[in-house]
Residue frames as qw, qx, qy, qz and C-alpha x, y, z in Angstrom:
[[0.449, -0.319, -0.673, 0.494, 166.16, 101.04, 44.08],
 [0.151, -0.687, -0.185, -0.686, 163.87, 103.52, 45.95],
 [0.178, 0.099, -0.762, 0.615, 164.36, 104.35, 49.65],
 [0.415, -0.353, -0.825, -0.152, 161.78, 103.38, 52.11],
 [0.539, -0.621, -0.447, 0.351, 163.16, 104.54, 55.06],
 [0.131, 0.854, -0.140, 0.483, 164.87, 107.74, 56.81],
 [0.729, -0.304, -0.413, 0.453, 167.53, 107.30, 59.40],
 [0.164, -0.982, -0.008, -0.092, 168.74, 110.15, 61.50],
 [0.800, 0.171, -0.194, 0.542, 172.50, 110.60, 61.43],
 [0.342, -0.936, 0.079, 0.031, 174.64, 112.79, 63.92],
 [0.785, 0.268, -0.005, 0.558, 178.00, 113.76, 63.03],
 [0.413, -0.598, -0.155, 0.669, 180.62, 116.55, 64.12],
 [0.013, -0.752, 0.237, 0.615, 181.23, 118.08, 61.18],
 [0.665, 0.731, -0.098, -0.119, 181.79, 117.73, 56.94],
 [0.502, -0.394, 0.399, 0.658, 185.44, 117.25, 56.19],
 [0.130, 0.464, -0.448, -0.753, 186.99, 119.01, 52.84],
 [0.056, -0.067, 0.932, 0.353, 186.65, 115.63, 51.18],
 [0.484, -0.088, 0.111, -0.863, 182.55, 115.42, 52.06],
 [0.595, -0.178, -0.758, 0.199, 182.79, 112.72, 54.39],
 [0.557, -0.762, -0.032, -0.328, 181.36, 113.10, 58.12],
 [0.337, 0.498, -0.652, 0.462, 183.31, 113.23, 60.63],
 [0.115, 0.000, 0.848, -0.517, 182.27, 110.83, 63.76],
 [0.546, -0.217, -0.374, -0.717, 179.37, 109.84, 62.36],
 [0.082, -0.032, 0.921, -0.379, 176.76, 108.12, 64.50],
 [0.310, -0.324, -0.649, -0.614, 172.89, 106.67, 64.04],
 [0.354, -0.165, 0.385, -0.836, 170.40, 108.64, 66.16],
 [0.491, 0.426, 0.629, -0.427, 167.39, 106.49, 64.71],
 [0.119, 0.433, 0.707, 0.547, 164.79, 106.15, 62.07],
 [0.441, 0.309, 0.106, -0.836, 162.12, 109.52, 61.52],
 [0.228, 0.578, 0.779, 0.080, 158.95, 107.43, 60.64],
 [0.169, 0.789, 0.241, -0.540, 157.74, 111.70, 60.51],
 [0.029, -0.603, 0.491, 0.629, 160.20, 111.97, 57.36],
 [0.746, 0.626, 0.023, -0.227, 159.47, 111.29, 53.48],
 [0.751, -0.081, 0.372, 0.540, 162.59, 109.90, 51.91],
 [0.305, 0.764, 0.160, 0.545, 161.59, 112.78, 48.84],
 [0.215, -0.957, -0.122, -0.155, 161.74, 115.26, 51.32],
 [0.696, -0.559, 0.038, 0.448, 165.43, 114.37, 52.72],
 [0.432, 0.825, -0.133, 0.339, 168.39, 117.01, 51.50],
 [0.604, 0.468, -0.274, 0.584, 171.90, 117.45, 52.15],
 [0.369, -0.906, -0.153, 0.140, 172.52, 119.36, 55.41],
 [0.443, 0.737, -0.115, 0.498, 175.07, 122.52, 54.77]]
């Protein structure tokens, strides 16, 4: 399986476990590569 797309996700915060915490879906970034997506820290 290769992704296609990119969604935009908004979330408060990381817990310990590294799970979001309130996630929510902003959208899709047509501007965004799937290669190109990384972790936010």
């Amino acid at each position: 399986m290769k992704p296609k797309l990119v969604g935009e996700v908004g979330f408060s915060e990381w817990t310990n476990d590294n799970k979001l915490r309130h996630p929510r879906f902003e959208g899709l970034r047509e501007d965004k590569n799937p290669k190109d997506v990384v972790r936010e820290g």
